[in-house]
N, C-alpha and C positions, 0 to 999 in steps of 0.2 A: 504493500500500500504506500503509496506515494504521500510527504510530510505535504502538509497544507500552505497554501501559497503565506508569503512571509513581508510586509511593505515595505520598503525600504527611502528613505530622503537620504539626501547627497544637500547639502551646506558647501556652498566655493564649487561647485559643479561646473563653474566654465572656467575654473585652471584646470591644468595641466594633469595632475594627480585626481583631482575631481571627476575629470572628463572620463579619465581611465577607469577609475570604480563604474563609473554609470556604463561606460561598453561593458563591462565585466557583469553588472547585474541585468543590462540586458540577455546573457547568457545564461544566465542562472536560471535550473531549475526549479530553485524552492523560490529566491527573492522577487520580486515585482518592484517597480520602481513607482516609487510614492508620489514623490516631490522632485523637482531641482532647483535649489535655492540660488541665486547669486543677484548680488545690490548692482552690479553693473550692469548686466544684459536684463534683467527684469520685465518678461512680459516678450520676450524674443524666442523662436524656437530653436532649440537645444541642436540642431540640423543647421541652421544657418552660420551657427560659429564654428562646426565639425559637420563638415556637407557631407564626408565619408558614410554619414550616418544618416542620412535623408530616405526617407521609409523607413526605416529602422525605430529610430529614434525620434519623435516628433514631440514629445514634452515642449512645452516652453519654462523658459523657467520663472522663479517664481522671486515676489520679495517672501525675506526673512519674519513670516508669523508663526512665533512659538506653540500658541495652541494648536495648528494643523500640524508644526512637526512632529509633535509630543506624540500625537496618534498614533503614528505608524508602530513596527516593530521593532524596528533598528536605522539607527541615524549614521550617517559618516560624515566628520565633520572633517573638509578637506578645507582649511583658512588657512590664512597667517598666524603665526606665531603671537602668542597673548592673545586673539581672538577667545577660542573657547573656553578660557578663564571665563569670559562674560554669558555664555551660550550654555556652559554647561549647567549652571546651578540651575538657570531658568527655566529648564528643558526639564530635571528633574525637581526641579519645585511644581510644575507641573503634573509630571509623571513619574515618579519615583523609583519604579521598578522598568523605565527606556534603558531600553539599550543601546547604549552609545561605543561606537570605535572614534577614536580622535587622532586625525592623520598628524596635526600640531605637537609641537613640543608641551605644550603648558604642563603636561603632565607624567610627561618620561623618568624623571628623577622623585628619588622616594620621600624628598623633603622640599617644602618650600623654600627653604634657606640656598640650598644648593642651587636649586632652579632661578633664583632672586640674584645668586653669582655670578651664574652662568649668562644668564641673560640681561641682566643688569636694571630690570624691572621689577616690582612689588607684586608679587600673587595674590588675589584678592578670592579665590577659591580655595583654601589650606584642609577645607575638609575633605572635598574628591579627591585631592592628594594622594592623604593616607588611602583612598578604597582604592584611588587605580592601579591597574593590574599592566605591568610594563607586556605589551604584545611580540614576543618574539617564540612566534606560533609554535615551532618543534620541540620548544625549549620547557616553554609557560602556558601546556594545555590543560593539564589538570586546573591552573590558577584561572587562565582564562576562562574555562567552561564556568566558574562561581561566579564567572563577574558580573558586573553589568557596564561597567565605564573601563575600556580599553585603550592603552597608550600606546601608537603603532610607532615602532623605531624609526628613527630617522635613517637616510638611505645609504649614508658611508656607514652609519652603524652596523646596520644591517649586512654587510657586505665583509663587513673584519670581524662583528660576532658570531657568524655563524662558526667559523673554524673558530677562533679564539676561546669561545666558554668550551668546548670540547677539549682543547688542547690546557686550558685553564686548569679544567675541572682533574686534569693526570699532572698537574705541575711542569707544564712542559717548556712554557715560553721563557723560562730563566727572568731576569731580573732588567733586560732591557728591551722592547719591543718599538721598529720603525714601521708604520702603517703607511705606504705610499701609495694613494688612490687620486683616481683621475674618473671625470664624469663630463659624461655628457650637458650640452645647457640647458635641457629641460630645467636641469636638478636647482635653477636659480630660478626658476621659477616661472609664469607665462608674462609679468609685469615685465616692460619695455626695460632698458636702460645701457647707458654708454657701455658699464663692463659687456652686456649683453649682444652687443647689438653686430652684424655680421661683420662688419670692416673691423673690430677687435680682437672677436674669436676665427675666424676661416684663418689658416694655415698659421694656427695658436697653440700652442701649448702652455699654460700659464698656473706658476704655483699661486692660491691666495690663501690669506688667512693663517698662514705658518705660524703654529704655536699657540693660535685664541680664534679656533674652529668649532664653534660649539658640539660636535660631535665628539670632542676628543673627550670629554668628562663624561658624554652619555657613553661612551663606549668602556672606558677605565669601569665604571658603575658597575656594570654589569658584566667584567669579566670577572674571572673566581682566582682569586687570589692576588686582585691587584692594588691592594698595601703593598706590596711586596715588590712591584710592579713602575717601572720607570717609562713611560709610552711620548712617544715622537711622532703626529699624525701629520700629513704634508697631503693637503687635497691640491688636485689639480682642476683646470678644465682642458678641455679638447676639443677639436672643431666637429661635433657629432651630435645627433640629436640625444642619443640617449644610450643609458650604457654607464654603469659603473666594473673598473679591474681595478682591485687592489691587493699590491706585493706586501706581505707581514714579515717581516725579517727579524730572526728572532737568535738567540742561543741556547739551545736548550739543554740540561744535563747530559752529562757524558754517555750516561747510556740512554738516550730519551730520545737519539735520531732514527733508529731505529721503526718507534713505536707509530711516529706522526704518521704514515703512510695508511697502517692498518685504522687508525683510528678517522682518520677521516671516510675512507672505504667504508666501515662500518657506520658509520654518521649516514652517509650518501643509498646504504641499502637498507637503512631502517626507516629514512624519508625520501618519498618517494617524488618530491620537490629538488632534492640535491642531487648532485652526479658530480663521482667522481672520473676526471677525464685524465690518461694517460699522459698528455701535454696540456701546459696550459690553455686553458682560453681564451677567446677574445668578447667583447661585447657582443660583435654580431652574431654569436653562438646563442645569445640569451636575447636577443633584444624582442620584445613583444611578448615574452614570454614569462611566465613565473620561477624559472630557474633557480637556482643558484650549482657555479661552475668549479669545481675545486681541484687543486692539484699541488703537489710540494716538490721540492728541489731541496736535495740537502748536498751538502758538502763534507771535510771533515770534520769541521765545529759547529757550522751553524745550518738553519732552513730557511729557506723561503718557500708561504703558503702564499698562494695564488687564488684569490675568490672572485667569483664575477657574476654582476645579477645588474638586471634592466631595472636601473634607477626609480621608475615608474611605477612598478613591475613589483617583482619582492622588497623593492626598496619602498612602495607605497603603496598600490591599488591593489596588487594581487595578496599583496600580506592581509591589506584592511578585510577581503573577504575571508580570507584565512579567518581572521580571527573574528568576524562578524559567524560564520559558521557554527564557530564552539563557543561560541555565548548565546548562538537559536539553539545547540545539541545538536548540530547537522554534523556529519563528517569533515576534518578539518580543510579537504582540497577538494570538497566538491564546484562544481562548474568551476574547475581549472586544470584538471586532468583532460 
């Protein structure tokens, strides 16, 4: 017997991560698409900003009215950063028991203090704090299936933890860790601007952010054993739409080069989202898709793990159903197999 259809609203539905969830739930067996929320295009059809999807997709989208979101079954809040601080209480002042995934940061990190560092703003939600549930679907499905307000990782995070807490959790990365990842420009976002714009990035390679990346604190957070743990993240862009590869270079105990190999193999055969690939891979291996790409190099002393997932992808739309799934009870990768 087939689960009963499921509504789902999309909040920031004409960015980029936004746009992504909504093709993704129009695939979906169990979800139906509720709403599409966005303050800019309001009243425009969901086809005329992504023609790709004309017959497909005819919603218009919609302004931001709390009580019609509240209805549905599950929310994805695809905003900017501090937006859902504001969106979340209301949603659940509302409706208490919604179920929200939040593409945004506001809620990744387990305390307010930290997230007020990181980002250098004041949290004005300190209570869904403590209840959210950091979403990194293979890892946190038991915790996820309890939730009801989901914090979906950001997308370099996403891309260095999935090896990392594995490799973490065996003591393997030693005491210095270089994360060098490069991304496609979706990953800044669909908002215009000079870094963005083509005569800066086509035939670019470009380090930013060296050192005060906010991802490097949500990534330390949540690997296992990183008190211990000295991390150097270095994001790039690249002239590509989309597509995150990133090299973790690491030293791991003397006898621990060995083990990386197997341990990711069995990561990659117990989720059926990962694969492990004989050589490294490139974006275009994963692009459009929910992947994530794995592979290691090791030498006398030290490794390099190689991960690679569509920025958009496991790094946002295809995680957010991930975890929108085991907070309905549906299986965790259904409509993405």
């Amino acid at each position: 017997m087939s689960p009963s259809p499921l509504a789902a609203s999309v909040v920031g539905a004409s960015g980029y991560a936004g746009a992504e969830v909504v093709a993704l739930l129009a695939d979906h067996p169990v979800f139906e698409i509720g709403s599409l929320v966005s303050r800019t295009y309001s009243e425009q059809p969901f086809s005329d900003l992504y023609p790709a999807c004309s017959g497909k997709i005819d919603n218009s989208f919609e302004p931001l009215e709390y009580e019609k979101i509240a209805e549905v079954d599950v929310v994805f809040l695809a905003v900017p950063h501090t937006t859902s601080m504001q969106i979340v209480p209301e949603l659940r002042r509302i409706n208490p028991s919604l179920n929200i995934v939040d593409l945004a940061a506001d809620y990744r990190f387990n305390s307010v203090s930290k997230f007020e560092e990181v980002y250098g703003v004041k949290h004005n939600d300190p209570q869904n704090v403590s209840e959210a549930v950091y979403g990194l679907s293979e890892y946190n499905k038991d915790d996820i299936k309890a939730a009801s307000l989901v914090a979906n990782p950001g997308c370099y995070a996403t891309a260095a933890l999935v090896p990392m807490i594995a490799l973490g959790k065996e003591n393997l990365l030693g005491d210095t860790v270089f994360v060098d990842a490069k991304s496609g420009i979706s990953g800044a976002g669909r908002g215009p601007s000079e870094a963005t714009s083509f005569v800066n990035c086509n035939n670019q390679i470009k380090p930013y952010k060296v050192g005060s990346h906010r991802h490097q604190p949500e990534i330390l957070e949540h690997t296992p054993g990183s008190e211990n743990i000295s991390l150097r993240f270095v994001p790039h862009t690249i002239p590509a739409d989309r597509g995150i590869e990133a090299a973790i270079y690491f030293t791991p105990p003397e006898d621990g080069l060995d083990k990386i190999e197997n341990i990711l193999v069995n990561l990659a055969d117990k989720n059926s989202l990962f694969r492990y690939r004989k050589n490294p891979a490139g974006i275009k291996a994963v692009a459009n898709t929910p992947f994530c790409d794995l592979n290691v190099h090791c030498d006398e002393k030290t490794a390099v793990v190689f991960s690679c997932i569509d920025n958009l992808q496991k790094g946002a739309a295809s995680q957010a159903i991930q975890n929108a799934n085991l907070i309905s009870g549906l299986n965790m990768n259904l409509g993405l197999e």
